[in-house]
C-alpha positions, 0 to 999 in steps of 0.5 A: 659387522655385516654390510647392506650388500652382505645383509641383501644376499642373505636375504636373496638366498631365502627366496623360493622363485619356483614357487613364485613362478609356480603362483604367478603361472600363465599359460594358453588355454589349451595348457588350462584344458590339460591341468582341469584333465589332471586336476578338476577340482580346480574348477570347483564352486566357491562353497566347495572351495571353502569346504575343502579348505576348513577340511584340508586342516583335519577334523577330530571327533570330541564328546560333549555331554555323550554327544559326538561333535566334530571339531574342526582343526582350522578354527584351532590350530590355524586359527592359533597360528594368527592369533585368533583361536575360537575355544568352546564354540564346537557346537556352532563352528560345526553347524556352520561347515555342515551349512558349507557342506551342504551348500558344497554338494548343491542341496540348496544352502548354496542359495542362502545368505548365511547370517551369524548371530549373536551378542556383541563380543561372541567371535563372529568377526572372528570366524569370518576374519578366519575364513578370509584368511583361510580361503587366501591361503588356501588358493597359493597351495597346489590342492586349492589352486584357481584360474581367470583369463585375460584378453590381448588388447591392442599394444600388446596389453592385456585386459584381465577379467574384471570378476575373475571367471573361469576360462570354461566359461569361454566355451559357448553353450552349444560346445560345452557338452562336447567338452565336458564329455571328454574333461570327464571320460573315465571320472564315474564319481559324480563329486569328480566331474567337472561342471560349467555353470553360468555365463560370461561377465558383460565385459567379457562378453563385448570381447568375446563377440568383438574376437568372434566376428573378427575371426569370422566365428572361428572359436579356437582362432579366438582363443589364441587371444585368451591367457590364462593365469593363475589366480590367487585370493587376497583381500587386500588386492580386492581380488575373489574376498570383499568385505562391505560395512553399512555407512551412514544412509545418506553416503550409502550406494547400491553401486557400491555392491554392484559397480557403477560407470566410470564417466571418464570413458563414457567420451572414449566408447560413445555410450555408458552402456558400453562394458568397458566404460563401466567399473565392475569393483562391487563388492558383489563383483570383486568377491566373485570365486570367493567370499563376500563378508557382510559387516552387520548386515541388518544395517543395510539400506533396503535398495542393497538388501534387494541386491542380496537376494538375487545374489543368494537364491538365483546366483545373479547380479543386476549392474546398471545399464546391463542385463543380469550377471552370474556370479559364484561366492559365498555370502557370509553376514554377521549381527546381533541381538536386537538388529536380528529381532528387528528384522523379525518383526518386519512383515517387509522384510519376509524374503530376506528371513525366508533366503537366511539361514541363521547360525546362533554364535553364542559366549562361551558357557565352560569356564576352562574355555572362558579362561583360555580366551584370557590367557590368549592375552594375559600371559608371561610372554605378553604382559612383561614386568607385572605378574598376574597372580594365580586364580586372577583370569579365572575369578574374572571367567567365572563372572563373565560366565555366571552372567551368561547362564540361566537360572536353574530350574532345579530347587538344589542347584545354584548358578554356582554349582551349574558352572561347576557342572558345565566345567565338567565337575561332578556334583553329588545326584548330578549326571551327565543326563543332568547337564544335557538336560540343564543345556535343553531347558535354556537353549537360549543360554549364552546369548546374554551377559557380559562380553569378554571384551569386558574383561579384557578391558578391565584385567588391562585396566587393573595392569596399569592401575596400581604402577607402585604393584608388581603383581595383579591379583584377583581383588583389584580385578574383582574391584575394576569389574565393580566399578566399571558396571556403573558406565557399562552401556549395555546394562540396561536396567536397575534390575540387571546392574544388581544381579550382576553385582550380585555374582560378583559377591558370588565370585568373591565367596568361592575365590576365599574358599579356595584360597583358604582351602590352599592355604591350609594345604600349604601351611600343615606341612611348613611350619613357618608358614604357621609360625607366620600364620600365629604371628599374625592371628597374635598381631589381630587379636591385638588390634582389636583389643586395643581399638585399632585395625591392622592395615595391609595393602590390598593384596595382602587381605587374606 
């Protein structure tokens, strides 16, 4: 039997401590100055940090409907590999990197809050959750390696930057011409170059000075103060990722966004106005390099929506007792529906609107997609003693997104069949041109119906439901749907509840086509299975002559 000792040195065989030291690396400024030579992309801006990271995972070109979409493989396959794989959603997903890309290049995107939106349950938090993770992986890889700085204190401590700048902010102003000519000698694609944008946070700035006039205004004496490290992004350690959810109105604070001062060392410094008796913990401070998430972003209190929009359009934050701030993040929100619509119709909020680039994030349309959502969860591996019986998931997906879809203009065509349509079947008289016209006519199509969280609720309810069954087939799913519908709270009218049952009787005709259909393939070619068949035709007709009925359990009803 293996010892504790035994047990530690295996473990210690499986440390890597050159990539440990390799992440954790320390250096002069000058060493800094060499690595941006060789590698200047360590110096990009936080939108073309993120863009290169969604990139860095590949890109494939698919067809929808005769129409190319490219499909981003770090919504797939990394998003696979942390459980949070985003199906049937390539049209947004691809919408959302070209605002990136733009932001990426500078051509103005760079200055707006993206904003997702959508109905409950429609994969935003996802997809931020997603680009956090992203972006935290992609800073400990060598190609999205980044860098801060810190100051030598007295005792030989260290004081790290409090909102992770770049160590080329250092440079005053009136050298950074000098410098960037020579980082940039050879480089003539403009994408290559590197750049210096913005200025020293208020902190840095009081160090800065007190150093300069302590070496009499020698700069590089200065910088003999500076070590710079490398940074890597971890959202648990608040370090370039912040993440920011409304709370009550009363408990809300502006300083939440911006910092606020730390009253312990006002004794210590003499005044509040002093940067070091000040806390730059905002989530605006923190997610600098990096990415700040919004969580229902609508929510906000005025005073923090104010905050926002000097954030986006003019890359700046106002912390109190202190001149404005350069910053450089990504601003990601997310909200639904009715917060959106609110927001529209406040002539108060027009610069919010007018700084807002809205993403639409709808519910899956294409069953097969609808169904891998399912299968995400519901699977042999997963659901361990019950087995889920065939057509189960996809008689639940086809309800959840026959609520989705919009009633078809066409007199020939049933919801039904328009499912069918968009799952890629074909229909006599229907084309492709059919379908790209059926999406035209209801662009607002999945932006309504039932959530799949929904479903999960209640595939997970049929599981534990019936103990005494090892297996879940599509009636008691189909049956908890139902049931569930009277206590759903987001069924809003009479008129709503009933044609949602209504699709559920829908969902219940096609599953007996299909199964009758199965059944007569399977029963020509095995003869006890007609033998079984004419038993129970026999064991019927019976009944009914003699007044009874022949009781099955429930699934056993075909």
């Amino acid at each position: 039997m293996a010892t504790g000792k035994s047990i530690l040195n295996a473990l210690r065989q499986e440390l890597n401590l050159s990539d440990y030291r390799k992440k954790h690396w320390e250096g002069s400024f000058d060493e800094y100055l060499d690595i941006v030579r060789e590698h200047p992309e360590v110096t990009r801006t936080a939108y073309q940090r993120l863009y290169d990271m969604i990139i860095c995972h590949g890109t494939e070109e698919v067809y929808e409907n005769k129409e190319k979409i490219t499909r981003f493989k770090f919504f797939t396959e990394f998003a696979a590999q942390h459980g949070d794989a985003i199906f049937g959603l390539d049209r947004p997903l691809m919408h959302l990197a070209n605002c990136f890309k733009s932001a990426a290049k500078g051509y103005g995107t760079e200055r707006r809050v993206l904003l997702l939106h959508g109905p409950v349950g429609s994969s935003k938090s996802t997809i931020a959750r997603l680009l956090k993770k992203g972006l935290e992986q992609y800073s400990k890889a060598d190609e999205g390696m980044l860098f801060s700085f810190s100051w030598k204190g007295e005792n030989g401590a260290w004081h790290k930057c409090p909102m992770h700048e770049d160590p080329l902010r250092l440079v005053p102003f009136d050298l950074r011409p000098t410098l960037l000519a020579r980082l940039n000698e050879g480089r003539e694609r403009e994408a290559e170059q590197v750049r210096i944008a913005g200025d020293m946070c208020p902190f840095c700035r009081q160090m800065f000075n007190e150093r300069l006039a302590k070496y009499d205004g020698d700069w590089h004496r200065m910088l003999e103060e500076i070590k710079v490290y490398r940074l890597i992004l971890s959202e648990q350690d608040r370090i370039g990722i912040g993440t920011f959810q409304p709370k009550d109105e009363k408990n809300q604070d502006s300083t939440e966004l911006t910092g606020d001062i730390n009253y312990r060392k006002i004794a210590e410094y003499g005044t509040d106005s002093d940067p070091r008796a000040f806390n730059f913990d905002g989530e605006l401070n923190i997610a600098n390099r990096g990415l700040v998430e919004f969580i229902e972003v609508l929510k906000l209190d005025v005073a923090f929506l104010y905050d926002l929009l000097g954030a986006s359009q003019e890359h700046k934050i106002k912390p109190k007792k202190f001149a404005q701030t350069d910053i450089d993040e990504v601003i990601l929100g997310h909200t639904n529906e009715p917060e959106y619509r609110r927001l529209q119709n406040n002539e108060f909020m027009e610069a919010l609107r007018d700084r807002t680039v809205k993403i639409d994030v709808p519910y899956v349309t294409r069953l097969k997609d609808e169904i891998r959502i399912y299968e995400k969860d519901f699977n042999a591996e997963r659901v361990r003693g019950k087995h889920i019986a065939p057509h189960t998931i996809e008689t639940a997906a086809m309800w959840a997104v026959l609520t989705r879809l919009v009633q078809p203009k066409h007199a020939n065509l049933t919801l039904l069949q328009k499912l069918k349509l968009y799952n890629g079947k074909t229909l006599p008289g229907f084309t492709e041109d059919n379908v790209v016209e059926l999406k035209r006519e209801a662009m607002n199509e999945g932006m309504h119906g039932i959530s799949p969280r929904y479903i999960q609720d209640k595939v997970s309810n049929a599981l534990v439901a019936h103990p005494e069954e090892g297996c879940v087939n599509p009636f008691m799913v189909l049956h908890e749907l139902d049931t569930g519908l009277r206590h759903h709270s987001l069924i809003t009218s009479p008129e709503q509840l009933t044609h949602f049952r209504e699709l559920l009787s829908v969902v219940k005709e096609e599953y007996e086509d299909v199964v009758k259909n199965e059944v007569q393939r399977a029963i020509a070619a095995d003869e006890d299975a007609l033998t079984r068949l004419c038993s129970n035709y026999i064991d019927n007709v019976k009944a009914y002559t003699q007044r009874e009925k022949v009781r099955k359990p429930l699934h056993r009803q075909l």
